[in-house]
mmCIF entry with sequence, helices, sheets and N, C-alpha, C, O atoms, coordinates in Angstrom:
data_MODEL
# 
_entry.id   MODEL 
# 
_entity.id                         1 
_entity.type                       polymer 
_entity.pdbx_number_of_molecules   1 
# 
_entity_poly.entity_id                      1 
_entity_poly.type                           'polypeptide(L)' 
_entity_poly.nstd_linkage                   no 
_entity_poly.nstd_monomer                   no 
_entity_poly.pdbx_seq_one_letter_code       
;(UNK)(UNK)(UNK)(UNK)(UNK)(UNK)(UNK)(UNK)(UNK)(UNK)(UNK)(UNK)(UNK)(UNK)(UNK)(UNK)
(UNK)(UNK)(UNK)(UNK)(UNK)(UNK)(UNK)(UNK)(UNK)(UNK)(UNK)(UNK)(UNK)(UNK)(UNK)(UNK)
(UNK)(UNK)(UNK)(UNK)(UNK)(UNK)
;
_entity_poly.pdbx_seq_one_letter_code_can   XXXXXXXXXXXXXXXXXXXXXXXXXXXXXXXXXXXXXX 
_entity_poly.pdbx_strand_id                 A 
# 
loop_
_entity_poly_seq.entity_id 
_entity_poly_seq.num 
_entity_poly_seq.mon_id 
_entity_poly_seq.hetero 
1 1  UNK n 
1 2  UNK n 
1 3  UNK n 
1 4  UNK n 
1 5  UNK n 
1 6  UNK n 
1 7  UNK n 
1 8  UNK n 
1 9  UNK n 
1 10 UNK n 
1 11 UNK n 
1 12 UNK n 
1 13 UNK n 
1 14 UNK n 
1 15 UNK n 
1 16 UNK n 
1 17 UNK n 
1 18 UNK n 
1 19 UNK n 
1 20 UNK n 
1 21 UNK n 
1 22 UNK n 
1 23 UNK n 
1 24 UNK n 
1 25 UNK n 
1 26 UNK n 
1 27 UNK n 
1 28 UNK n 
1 29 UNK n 
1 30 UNK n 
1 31 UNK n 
1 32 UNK n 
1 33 UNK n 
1 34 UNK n 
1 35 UNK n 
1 36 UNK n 
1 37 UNK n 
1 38 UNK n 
# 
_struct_asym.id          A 
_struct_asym.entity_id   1 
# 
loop_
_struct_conf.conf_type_id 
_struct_conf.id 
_struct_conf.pdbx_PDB_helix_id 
_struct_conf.beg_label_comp_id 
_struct_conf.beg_label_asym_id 
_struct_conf.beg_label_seq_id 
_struct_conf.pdbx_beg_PDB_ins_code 
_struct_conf.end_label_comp_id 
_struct_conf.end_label_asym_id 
_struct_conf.end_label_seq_id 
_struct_conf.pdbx_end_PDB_ins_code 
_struct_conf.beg_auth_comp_id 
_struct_conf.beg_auth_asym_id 
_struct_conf.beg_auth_seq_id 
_struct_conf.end_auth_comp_id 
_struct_conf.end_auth_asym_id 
_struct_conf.end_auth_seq_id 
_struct_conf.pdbx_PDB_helix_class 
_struct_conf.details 
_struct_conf.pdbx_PDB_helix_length 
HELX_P HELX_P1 AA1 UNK A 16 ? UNK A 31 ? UNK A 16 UNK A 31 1 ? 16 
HELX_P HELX_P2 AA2 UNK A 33 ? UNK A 37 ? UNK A 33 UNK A 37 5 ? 5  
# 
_struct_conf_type.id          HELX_P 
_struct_conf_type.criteria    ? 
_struct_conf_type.reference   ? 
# 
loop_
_atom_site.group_PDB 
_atom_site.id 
_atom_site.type_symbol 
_atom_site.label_atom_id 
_atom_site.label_alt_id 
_atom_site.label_comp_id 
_atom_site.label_asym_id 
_atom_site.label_entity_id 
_atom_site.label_seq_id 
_atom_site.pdbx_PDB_ins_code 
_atom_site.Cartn_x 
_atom_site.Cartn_y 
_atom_site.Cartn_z 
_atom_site.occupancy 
_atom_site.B_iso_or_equiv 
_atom_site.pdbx_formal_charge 
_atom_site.auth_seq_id 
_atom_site.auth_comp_id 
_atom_site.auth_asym_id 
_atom_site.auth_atom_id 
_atom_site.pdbx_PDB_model_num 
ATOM 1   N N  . UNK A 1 1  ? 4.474   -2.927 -7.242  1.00 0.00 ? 1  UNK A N  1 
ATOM 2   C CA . UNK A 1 1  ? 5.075   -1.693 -7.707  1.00 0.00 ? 1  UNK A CA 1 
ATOM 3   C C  . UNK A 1 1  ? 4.079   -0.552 -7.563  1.00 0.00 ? 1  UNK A C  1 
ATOM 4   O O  . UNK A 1 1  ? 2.879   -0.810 -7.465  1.00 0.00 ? 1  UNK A O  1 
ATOM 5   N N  . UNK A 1 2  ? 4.488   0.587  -7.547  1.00 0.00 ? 2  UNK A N  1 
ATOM 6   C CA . UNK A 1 2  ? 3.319   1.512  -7.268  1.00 0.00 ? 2  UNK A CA 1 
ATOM 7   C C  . UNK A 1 2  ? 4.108   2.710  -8.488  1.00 0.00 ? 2  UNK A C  1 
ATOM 8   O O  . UNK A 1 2  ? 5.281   2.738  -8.860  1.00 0.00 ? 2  UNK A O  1 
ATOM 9   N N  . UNK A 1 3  ? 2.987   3.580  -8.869  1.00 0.00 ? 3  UNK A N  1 
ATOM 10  C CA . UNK A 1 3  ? 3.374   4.790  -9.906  1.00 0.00 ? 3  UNK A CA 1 
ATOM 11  C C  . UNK A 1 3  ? 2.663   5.495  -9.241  1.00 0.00 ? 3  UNK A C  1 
ATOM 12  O O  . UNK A 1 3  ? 1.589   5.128  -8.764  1.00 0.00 ? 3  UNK A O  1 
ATOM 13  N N  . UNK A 1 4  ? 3.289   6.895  -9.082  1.00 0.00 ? 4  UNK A N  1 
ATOM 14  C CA . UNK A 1 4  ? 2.143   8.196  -8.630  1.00 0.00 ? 4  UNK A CA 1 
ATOM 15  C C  . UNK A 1 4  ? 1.820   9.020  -9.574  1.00 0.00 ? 4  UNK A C  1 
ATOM 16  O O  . UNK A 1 4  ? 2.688   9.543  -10.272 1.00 0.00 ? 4  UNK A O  1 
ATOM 17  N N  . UNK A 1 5  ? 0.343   9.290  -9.758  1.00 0.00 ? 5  UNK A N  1 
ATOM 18  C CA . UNK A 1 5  ? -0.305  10.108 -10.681 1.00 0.00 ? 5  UNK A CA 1 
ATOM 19  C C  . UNK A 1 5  ? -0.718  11.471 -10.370 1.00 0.00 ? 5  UNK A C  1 
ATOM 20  O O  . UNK A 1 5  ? -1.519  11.761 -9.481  1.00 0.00 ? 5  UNK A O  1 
ATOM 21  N N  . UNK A 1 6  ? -0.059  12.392 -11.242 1.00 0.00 ? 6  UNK A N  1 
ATOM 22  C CA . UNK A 1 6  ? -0.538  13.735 -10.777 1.00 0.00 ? 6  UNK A CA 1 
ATOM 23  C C  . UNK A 1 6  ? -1.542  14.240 -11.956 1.00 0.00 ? 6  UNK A C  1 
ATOM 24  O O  . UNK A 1 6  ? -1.738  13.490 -12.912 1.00 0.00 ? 6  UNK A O  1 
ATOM 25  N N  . UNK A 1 7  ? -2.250  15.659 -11.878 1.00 0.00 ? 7  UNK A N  1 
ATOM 26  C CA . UNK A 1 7  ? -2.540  15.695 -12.524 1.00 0.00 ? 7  UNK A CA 1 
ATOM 27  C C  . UNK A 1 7  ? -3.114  17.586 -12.193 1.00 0.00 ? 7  UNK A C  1 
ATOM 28  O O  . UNK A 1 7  ? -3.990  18.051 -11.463 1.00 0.00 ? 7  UNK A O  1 
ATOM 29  N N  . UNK A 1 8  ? -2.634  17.892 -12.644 1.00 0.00 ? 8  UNK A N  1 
ATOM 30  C CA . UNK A 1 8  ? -2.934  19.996 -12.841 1.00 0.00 ? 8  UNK A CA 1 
ATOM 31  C C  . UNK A 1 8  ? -3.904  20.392 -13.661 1.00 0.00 ? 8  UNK A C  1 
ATOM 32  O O  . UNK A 1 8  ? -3.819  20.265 -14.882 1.00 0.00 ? 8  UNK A O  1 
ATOM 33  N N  . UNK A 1 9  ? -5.126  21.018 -12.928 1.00 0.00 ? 9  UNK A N  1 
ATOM 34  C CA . UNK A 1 9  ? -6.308  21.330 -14.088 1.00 0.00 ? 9  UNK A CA 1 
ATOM 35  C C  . UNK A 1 9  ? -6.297  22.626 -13.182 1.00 0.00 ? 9  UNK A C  1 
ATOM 36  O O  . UNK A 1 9  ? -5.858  22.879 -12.060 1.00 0.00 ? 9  UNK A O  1 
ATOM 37  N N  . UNK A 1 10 ? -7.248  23.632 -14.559 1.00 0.00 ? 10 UNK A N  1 
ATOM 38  C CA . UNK A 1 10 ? -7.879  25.244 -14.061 1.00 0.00 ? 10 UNK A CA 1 
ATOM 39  C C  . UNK A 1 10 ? -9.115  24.813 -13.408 1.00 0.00 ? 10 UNK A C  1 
ATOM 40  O O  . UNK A 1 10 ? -10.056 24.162 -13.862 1.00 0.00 ? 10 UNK A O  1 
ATOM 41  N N  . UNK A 1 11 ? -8.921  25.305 -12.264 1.00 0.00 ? 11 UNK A N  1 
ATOM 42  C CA . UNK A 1 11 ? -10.249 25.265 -11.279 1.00 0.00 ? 11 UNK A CA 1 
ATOM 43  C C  . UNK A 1 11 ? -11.172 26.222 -11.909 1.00 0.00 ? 11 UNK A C  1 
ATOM 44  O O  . UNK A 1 11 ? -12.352 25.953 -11.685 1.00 0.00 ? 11 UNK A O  1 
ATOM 45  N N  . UNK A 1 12 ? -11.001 27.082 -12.508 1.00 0.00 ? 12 UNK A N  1 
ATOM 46  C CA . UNK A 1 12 ? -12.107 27.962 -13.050 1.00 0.00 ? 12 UNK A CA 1 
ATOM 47  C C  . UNK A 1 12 ? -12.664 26.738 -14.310 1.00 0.00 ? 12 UNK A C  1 
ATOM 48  O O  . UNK A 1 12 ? -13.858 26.463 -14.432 1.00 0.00 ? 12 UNK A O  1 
ATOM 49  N N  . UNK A 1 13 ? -11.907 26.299 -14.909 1.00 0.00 ? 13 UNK A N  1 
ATOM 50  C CA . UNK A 1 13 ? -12.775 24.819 -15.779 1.00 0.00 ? 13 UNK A CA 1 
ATOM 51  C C  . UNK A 1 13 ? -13.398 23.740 -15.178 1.00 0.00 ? 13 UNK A C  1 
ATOM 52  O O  . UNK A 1 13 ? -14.589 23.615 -14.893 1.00 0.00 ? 13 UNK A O  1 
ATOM 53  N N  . UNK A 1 14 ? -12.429 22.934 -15.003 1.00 0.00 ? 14 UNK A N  1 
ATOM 54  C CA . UNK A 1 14 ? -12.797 22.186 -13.905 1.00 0.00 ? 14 UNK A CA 1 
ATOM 55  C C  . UNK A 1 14 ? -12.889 21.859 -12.268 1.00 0.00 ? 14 UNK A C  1 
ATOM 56  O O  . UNK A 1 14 ? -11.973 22.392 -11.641 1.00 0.00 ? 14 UNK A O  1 
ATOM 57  N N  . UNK A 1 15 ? -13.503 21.349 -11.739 1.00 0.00 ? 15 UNK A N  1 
ATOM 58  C CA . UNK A 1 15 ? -13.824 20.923 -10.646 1.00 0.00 ? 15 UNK A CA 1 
ATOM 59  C C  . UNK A 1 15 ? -12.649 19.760 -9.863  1.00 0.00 ? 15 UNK A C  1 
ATOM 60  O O  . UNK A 1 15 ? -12.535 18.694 -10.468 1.00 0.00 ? 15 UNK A O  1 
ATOM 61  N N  . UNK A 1 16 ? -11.985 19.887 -8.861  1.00 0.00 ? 16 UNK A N  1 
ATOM 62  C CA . UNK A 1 16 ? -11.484 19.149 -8.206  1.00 0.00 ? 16 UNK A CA 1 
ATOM 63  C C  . UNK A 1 16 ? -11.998 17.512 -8.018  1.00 0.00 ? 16 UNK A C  1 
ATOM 64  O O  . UNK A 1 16 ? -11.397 16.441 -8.101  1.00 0.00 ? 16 UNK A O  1 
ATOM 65  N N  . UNK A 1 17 ? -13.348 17.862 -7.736  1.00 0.00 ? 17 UNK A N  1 
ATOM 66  C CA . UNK A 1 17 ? -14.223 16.390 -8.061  1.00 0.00 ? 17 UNK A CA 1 
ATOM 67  C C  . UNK A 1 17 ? -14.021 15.760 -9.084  1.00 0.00 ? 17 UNK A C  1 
ATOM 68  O O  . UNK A 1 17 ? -13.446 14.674 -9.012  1.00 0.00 ? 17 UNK A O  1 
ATOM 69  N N  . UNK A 1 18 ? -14.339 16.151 -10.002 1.00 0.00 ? 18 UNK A N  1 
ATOM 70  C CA . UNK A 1 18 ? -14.029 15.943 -10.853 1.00 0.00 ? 18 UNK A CA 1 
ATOM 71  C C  . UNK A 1 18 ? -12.734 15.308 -11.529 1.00 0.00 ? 18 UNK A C  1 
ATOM 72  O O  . UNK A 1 18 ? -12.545 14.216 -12.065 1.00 0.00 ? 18 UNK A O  1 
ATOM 73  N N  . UNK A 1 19 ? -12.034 16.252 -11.333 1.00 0.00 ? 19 UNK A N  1 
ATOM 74  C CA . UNK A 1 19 ? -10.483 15.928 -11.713 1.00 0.00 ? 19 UNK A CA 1 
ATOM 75  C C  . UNK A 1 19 ? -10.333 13.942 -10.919 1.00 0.00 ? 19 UNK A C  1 
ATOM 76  O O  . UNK A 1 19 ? -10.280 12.862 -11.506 1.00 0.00 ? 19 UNK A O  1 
ATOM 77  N N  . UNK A 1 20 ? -10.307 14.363 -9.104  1.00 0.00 ? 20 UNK A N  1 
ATOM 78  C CA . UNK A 1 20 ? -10.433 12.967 -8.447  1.00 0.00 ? 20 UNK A CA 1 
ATOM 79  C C  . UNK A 1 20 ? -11.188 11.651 -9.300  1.00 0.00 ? 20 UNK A C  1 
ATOM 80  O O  . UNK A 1 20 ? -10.679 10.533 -9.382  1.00 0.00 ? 20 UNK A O  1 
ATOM 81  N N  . UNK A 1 21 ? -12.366 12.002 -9.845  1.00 0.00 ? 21 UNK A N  1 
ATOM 82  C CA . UNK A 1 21 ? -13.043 10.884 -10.279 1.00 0.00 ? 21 UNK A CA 1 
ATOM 83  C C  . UNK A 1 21 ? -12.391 10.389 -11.636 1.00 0.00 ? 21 UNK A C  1 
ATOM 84  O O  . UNK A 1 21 ? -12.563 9.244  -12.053 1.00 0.00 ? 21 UNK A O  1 
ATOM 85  N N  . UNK A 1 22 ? -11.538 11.454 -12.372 1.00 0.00 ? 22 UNK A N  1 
ATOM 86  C CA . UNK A 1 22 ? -10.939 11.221 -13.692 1.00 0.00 ? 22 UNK A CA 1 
ATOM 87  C C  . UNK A 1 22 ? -9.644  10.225 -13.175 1.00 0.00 ? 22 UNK A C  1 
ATOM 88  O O  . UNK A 1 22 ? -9.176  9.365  -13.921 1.00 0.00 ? 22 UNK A O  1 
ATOM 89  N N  . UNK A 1 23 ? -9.251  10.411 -12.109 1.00 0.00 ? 23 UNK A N  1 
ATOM 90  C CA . UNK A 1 23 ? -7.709  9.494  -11.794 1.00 0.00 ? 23 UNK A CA 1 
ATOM 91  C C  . UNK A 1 23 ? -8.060  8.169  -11.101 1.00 0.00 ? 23 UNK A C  1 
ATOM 92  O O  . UNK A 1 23 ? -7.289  7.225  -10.924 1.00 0.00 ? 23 UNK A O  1 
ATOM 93  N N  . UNK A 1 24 ? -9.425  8.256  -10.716 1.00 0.00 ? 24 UNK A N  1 
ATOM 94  C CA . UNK A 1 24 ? -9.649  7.538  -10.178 1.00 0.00 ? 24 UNK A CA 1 
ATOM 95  C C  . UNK A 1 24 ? -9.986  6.492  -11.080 1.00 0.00 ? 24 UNK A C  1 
ATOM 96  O O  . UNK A 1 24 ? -9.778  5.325  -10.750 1.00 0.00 ? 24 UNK A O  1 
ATOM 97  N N  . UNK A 1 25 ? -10.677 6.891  -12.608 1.00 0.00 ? 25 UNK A N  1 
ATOM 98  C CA . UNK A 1 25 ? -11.138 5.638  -13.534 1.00 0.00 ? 25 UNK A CA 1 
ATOM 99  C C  . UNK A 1 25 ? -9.751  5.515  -14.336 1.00 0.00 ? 25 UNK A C  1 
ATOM 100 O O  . UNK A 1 25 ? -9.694  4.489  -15.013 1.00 0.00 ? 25 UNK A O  1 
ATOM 101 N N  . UNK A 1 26 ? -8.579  6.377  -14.404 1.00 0.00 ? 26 UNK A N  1 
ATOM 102 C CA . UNK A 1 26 ? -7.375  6.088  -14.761 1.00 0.00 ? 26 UNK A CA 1 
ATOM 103 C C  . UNK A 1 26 ? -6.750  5.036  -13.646 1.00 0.00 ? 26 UNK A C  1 
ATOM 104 O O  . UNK A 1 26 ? -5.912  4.262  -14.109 1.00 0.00 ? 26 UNK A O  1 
ATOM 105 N N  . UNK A 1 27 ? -6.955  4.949  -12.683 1.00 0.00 ? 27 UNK A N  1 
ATOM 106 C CA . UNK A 1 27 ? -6.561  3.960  -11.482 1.00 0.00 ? 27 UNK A CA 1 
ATOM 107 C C  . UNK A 1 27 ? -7.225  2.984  -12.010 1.00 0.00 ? 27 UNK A C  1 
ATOM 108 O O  . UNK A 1 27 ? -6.574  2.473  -12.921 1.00 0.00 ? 27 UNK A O  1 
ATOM 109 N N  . UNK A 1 28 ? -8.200  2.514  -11.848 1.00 0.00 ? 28 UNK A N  1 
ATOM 110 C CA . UNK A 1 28 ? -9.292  1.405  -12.111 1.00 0.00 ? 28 UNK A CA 1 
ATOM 111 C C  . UNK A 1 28 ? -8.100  0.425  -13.673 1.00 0.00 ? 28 UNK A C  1 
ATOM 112 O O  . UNK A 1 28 ? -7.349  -0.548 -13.738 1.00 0.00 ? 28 UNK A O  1 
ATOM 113 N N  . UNK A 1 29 ? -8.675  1.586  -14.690 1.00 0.00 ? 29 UNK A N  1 
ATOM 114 C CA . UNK A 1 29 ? -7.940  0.725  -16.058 1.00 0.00 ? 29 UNK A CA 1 
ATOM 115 C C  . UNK A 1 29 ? -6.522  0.476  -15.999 1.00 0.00 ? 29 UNK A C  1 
ATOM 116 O O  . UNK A 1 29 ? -6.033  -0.259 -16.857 1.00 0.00 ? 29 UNK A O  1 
ATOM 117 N N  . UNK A 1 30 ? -5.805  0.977  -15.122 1.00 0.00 ? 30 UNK A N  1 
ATOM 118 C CA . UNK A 1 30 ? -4.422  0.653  -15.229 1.00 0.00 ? 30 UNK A CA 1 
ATOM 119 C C  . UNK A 1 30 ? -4.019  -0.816 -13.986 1.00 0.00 ? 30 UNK A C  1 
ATOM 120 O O  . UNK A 1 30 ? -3.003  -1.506 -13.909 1.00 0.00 ? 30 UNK A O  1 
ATOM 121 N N  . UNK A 1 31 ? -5.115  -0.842 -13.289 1.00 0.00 ? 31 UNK A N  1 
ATOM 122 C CA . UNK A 1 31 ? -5.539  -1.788 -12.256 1.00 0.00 ? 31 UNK A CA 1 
ATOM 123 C C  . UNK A 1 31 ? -5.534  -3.005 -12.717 1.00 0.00 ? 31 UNK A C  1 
ATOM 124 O O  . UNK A 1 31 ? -4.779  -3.917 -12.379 1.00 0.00 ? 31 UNK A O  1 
ATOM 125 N N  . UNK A 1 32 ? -6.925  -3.039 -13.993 1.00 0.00 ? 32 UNK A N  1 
ATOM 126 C CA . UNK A 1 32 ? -7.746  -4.007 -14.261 1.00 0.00 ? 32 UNK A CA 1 
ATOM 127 C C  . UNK A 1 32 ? -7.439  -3.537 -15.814 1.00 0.00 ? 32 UNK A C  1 
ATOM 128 O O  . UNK A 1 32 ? -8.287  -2.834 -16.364 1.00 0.00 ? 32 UNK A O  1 
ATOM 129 N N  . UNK A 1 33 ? -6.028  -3.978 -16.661 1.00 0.00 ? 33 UNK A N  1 
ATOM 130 C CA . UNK A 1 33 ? -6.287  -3.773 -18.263 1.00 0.00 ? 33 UNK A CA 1 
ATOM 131 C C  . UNK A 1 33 ? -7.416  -4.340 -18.606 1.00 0.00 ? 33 UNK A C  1 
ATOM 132 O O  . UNK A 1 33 ? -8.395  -3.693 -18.977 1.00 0.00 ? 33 UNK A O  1 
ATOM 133 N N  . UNK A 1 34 ? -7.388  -5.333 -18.533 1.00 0.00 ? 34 UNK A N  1 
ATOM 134 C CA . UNK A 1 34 ? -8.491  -6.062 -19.534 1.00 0.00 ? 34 UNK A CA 1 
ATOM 135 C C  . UNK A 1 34 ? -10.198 -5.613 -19.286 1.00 0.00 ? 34 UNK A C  1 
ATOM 136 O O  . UNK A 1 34 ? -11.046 -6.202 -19.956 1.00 0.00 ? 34 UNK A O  1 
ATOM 137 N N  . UNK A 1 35 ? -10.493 -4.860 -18.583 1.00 0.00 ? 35 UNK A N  1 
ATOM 138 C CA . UNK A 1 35 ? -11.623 -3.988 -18.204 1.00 0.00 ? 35 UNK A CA 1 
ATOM 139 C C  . UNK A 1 35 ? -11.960 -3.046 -20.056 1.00 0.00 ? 35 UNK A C  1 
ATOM 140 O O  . UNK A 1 35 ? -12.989 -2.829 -20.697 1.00 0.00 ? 35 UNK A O  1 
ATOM 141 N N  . UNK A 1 36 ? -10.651 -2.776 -20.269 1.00 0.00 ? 36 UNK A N  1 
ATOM 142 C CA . UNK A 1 36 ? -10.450 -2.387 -21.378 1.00 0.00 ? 36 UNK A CA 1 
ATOM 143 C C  . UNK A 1 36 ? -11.106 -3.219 -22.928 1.00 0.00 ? 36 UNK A C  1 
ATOM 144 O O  . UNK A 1 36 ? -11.546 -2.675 -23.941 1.00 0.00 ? 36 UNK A O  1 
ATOM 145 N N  . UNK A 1 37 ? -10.984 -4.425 -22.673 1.00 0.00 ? 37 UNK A N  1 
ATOM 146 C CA . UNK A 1 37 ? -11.256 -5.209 -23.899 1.00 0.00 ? 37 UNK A CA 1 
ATOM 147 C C  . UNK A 1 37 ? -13.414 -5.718 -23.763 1.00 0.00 ? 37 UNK A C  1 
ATOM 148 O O  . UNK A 1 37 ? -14.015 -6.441 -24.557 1.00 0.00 ? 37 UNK A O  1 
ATOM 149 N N  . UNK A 1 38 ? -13.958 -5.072 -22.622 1.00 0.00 ? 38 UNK A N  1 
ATOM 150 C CA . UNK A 1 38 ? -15.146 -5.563 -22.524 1.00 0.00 ? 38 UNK A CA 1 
ATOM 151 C C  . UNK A 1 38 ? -15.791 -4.187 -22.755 1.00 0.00 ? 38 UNK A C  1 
ATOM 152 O O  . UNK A 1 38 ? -17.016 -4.073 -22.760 1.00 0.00 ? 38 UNK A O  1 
# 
């Protein structure tokens, strides 16, 4: 199954990099729950 994640931030706050690396560790834990319990 696949879900697509969006996600809208102020570039004057944050950084695009940024933002990427935030969905990216939201990818990871929704990947791997139990990453969660260690």
């Amino acid at each position: 199954d696949l879900m697509n994640l969006t996600m809208v931030c102020d570039h004057r706050i944050l950084y695009g990099a940024d933002g990427a690396e935030f969905l990216a560790m939201v990818r990871k834990l929704l990947e791997e729950p139990l990453s969660l319990a260690m």
